[in-house]
N, C-alpha and C positions, 0 to 999 in steps of 0.2 A: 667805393670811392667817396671821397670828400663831399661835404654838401651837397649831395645827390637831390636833394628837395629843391636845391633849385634848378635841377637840369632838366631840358626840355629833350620830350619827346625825339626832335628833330635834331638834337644838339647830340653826336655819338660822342662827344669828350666833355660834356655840359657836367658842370662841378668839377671838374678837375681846375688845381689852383698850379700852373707854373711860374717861377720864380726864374727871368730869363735877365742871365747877366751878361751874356754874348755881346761881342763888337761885329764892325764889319758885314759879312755878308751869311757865311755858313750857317753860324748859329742863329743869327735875326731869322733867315728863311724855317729854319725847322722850328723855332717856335712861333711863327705866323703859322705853318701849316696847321699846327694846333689850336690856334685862334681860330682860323680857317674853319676849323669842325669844332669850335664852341667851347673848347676850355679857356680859362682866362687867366692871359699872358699879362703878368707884373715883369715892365722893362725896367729893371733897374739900371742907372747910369750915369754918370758924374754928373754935376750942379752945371755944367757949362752944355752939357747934351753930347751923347756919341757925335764921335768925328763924323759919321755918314750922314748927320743931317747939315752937312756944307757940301757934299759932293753932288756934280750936277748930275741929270738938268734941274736948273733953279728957275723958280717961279716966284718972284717975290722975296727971294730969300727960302723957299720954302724947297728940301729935297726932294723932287718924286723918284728916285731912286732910293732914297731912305724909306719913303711910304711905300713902296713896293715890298722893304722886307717886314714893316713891320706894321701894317695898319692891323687894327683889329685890338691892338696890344694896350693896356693901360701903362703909364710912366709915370714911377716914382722918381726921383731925383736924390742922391746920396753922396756924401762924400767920404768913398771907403778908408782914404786916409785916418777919422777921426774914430777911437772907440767905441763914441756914443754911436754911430752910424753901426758898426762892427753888431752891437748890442741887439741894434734894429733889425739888422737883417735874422742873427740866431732866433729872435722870436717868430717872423715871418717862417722862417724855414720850417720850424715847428708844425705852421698848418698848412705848408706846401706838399705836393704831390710828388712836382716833377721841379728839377733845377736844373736849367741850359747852362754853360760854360763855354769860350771857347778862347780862352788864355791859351800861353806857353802851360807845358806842366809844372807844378808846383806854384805858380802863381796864386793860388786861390788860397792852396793852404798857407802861406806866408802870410795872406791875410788873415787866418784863423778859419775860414770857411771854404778849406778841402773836402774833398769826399768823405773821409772815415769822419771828421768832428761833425758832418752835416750831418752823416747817417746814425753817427752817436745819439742827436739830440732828436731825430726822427727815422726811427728804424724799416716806414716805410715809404721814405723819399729815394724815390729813382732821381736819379745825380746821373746827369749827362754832360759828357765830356768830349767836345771834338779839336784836335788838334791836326798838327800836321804830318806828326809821325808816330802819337801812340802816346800813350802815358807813361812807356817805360822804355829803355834800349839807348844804346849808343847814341841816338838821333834827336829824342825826343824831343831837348831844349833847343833843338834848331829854331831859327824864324824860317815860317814855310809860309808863305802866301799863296794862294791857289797856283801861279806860274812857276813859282818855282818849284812845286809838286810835277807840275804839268814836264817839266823838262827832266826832274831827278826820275820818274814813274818812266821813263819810254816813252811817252804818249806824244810830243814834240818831235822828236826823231819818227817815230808811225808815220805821222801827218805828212813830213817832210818826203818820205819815203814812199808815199802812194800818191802823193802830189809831182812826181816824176823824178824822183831821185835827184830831188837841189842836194846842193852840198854845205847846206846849212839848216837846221829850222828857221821857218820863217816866225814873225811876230805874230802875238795875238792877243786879243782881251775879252772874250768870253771865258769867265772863269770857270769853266768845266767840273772842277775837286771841288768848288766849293757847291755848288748847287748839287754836283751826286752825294758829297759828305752830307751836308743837309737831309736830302732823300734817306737815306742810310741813318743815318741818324733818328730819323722820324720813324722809321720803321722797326729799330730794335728798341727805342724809347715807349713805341705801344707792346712791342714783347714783352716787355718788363711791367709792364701793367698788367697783362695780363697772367703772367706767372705772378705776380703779388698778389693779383684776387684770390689764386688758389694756396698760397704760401703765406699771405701777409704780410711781406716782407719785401723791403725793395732792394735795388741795386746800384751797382755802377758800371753803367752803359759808354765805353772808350772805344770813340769813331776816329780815324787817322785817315786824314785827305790821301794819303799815300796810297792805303790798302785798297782806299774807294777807286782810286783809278787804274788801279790795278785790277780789280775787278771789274772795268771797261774792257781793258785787253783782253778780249777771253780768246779769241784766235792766236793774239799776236804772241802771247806765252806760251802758250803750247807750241807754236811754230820757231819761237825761240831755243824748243825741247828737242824737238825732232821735226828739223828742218824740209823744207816743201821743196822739190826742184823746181816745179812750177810756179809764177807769179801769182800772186792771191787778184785775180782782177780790182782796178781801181773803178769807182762809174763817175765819170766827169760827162760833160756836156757834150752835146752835136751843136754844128754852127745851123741855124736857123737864117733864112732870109734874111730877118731885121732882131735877130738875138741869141739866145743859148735855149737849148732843151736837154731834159735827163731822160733818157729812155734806157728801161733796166728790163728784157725781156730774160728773166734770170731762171723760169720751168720750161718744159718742153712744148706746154701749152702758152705760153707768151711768145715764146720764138716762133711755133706754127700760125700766132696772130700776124706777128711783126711780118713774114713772108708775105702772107696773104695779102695785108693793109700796103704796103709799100710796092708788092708785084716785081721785086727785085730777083733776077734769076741767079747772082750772085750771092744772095745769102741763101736760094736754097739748094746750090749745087754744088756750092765751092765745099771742102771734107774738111775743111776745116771748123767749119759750122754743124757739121753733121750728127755732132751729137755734144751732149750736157756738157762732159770732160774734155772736147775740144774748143766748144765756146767758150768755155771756162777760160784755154790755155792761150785763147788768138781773140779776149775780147777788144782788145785795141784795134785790133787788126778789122772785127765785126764792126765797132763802132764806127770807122771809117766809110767802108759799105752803106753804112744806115746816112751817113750823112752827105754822103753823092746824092740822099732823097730829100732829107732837112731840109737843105740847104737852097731846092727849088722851090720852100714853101714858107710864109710867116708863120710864126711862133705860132700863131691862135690854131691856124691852120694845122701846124702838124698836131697840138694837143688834141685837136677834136676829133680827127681820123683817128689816132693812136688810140684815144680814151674810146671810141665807139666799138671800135676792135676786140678793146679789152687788155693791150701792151700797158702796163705801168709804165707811168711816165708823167714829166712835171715842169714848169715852166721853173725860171727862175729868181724868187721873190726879194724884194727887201722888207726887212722886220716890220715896216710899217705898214705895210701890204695888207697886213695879217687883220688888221681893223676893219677894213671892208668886206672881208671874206662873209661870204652868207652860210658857207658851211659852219665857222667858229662861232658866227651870230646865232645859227640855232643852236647850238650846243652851249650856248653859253660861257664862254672860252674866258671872257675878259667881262671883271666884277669895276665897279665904281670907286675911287679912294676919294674920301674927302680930306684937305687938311687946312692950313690956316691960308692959304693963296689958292683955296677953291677945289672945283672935282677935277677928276681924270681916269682915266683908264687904267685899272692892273691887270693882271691874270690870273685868275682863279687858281685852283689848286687843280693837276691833272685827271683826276678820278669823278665821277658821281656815280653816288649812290642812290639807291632805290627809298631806305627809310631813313636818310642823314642829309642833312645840308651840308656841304662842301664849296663854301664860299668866303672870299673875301666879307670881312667884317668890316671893313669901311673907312672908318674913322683914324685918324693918324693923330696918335695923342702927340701935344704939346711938350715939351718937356718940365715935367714934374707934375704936370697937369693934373691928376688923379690921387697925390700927395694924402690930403684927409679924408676923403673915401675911403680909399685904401686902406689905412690905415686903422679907420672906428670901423670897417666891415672886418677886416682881418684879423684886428686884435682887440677888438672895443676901445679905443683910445678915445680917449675925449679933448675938448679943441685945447684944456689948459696944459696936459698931457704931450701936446703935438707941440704945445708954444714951447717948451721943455726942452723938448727934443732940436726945438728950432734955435732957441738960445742960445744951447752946449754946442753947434756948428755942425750938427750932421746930417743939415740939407747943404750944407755950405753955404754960400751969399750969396749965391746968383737969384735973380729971381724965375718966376714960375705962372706961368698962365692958369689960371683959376686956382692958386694954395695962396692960401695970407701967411 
């Protein structure tokens, strides 16, 4: 790997140099997660700053939804438009590792800096590529933004269909394709590092939000194959005194708990409960039973019996919940982000490791902020060299917090 002398012990992706041109949310996330474990993420991005640093919630002017994808990350500022910039980037590429994308296809190469010209000029840069539907096929140049993946994939129609057979999908805005494309992405991106170590020679890693969610459905396509007579049980809520509970007693050992804890002669004598493949086929019908007991008891209540028991089972939270939790507090769940309107809360990356750090790196660069560093670190440039560059127009005119 690249500049390995300066990587630390604790840093498993330390010296690795990514060159991350991504918008939006997919590609920003998988190269944070890289930042996350210590390689260090060059955001490259127009003179005016990615559109995601205006999307709320705003602090000041300041995204933490921006900083959530991309703290950790250093930001040059470029204006791809202009040759000179064009010139810029082919020398960075040269001592890059890893290059994020996540344009339409052919986007990149119209600029000159496609996969085959980037891996021409460095034969062992992995070039990541995440789109909506693949780099190649009838589809490809579509605009696919995570929801309209989520509707063309099945995965809308699922929801809608275990949600009780509405006769529509309903709405939603947790973008699902783009955080598993991210994940996916992250994961065959360290593949190809590591067949370069033994090959020396890198790739081109092509993620399609499509496939990623398709690879969610792992039931629902096969059952699309050879269809189930039975319903796949949904697990939705019991009405609680004063709310909702999940209770999912889904082995024969949670069901024999739920009996016991609840004292209900209904769930252990009715034959329809009487075994796996019948609970399975009448869990509506079960969960009804359970909740003639709910329903005499407050939420806290039923969670503590149920949990004492040993029934899976779970209240039901809003996102924000999640910051008090003393279980995510000792785990460490949610890292610091600083930006220019102060600190806050992110979420770490979901793994730890034993000999690695797997953390939020902090720091929410400015836009263009790290311009001349970058620049004499990665290519020895010097400041009359950078004034050059800044003259011919390819920082463009905006300005930049800490570059002259």
């Amino acid at each position: 790997m690249s500049t390995a002398d300066r990587s630390s012990p604790r840093d498993a992706l330390g010296g690795l140099r990514v060159l991350d041109f991504s918008i939006m949310v997919a590609g920003p996330y998988c190269a944070r997660l890289m930042a996350d474990m210590g390689a260090e993420v060059l955001k490259i991005e127009p003179p005016e700053g990615d559109d995601m640093r205006q999307r709320a919630p705003l602090r000041d002017g300041e995204s933490a939804y921006f900083g959530q994808l991309n703290a950790g990350k250093k930001s040059l500022a470029l204006d791809l438009k202009r040759p000179e910039a064009i010139a810029l980037v082919r020398r960075l590429v040269a001592k890059a590792d890893v290059l994020i994308e996540n344009f339409r296809p052919g986007v990149m190469a119209r600029l000159g800096l496609g996969e085959e010209a980037m891996r021409a000029l460095n034969p062992r840069l992995v070039y990541g590529s995440i789109s909506g539907y693949g780099q190649s096929g009838p589809a490809a140049e579509r605009a696919a933004y995570a929801m309209i993946v989520h509707a063309a994939s099945g995965f809308d129609r699922t929801l809608a269909r275990y949600a009780g057979g509405a006769d529509r999908p309903v709405p939603g805005a947790v973008f699902v394709a783009d955080v598993l494309g991210a994940i996916f992405a992250y994961g065959a991106i360290q593949t190809a590092l590591v067949q370069r170590a033994a090959t020396g020679e890198g790739q081109h890693v092509d993620v399609a939000l499509m496939d990623s969610m398709l690879n969610l459905l792992v039931y629902e396509l096969q059952e699309a194959q050879f269809p189930v007579a039975t319903p796949r049980p949904t697990y939705g809520p019991v009405r609680a005194a004063d709310g909702d509970v999940l209770v999912v007693p889904i082995t024969a050992r949670n069901f024999a708990a739920l009996c016991e804890v609840t004292g209900l002669p209904a769930l252990r004598e009715d034959p329809r409960f009487a075994t796996l493949a019948s609970r399975s086929a009448n869990w509506s019908a079960m969960m009804a039973v359970v909740e003639g007991w709910t329903r005499e008891r407050g939420v806290a209540d039923c969670i503590a019996a149920l949990e004492a028991a040993g029934v899976p089972c779970s209240t039901y939270r809003e996102p924000g919940d999640a910051f008090a939790d003393p279980q995510l507090a000792e785990r460490g769940t949610f890292g610091r982000i600083a930006d220019a309107a102060g600190a806050f809360a992110g979420v770490n990356p979901p793994w730890r490791m034993s000999g690695a750090r797997a953390e939020l790196r902090g720091v929410v660069p400015a836009v263009g902020a790290d311009r001349d560093a970058v620049l004499a670190e990665w290519l020895g440039a010097r400041p009359e060299e950078i004034a050059r560059w800044r003259d011919a127009g390819a920082f463009g005119a905006a300005p930049w917090s800490g570059a002259g």
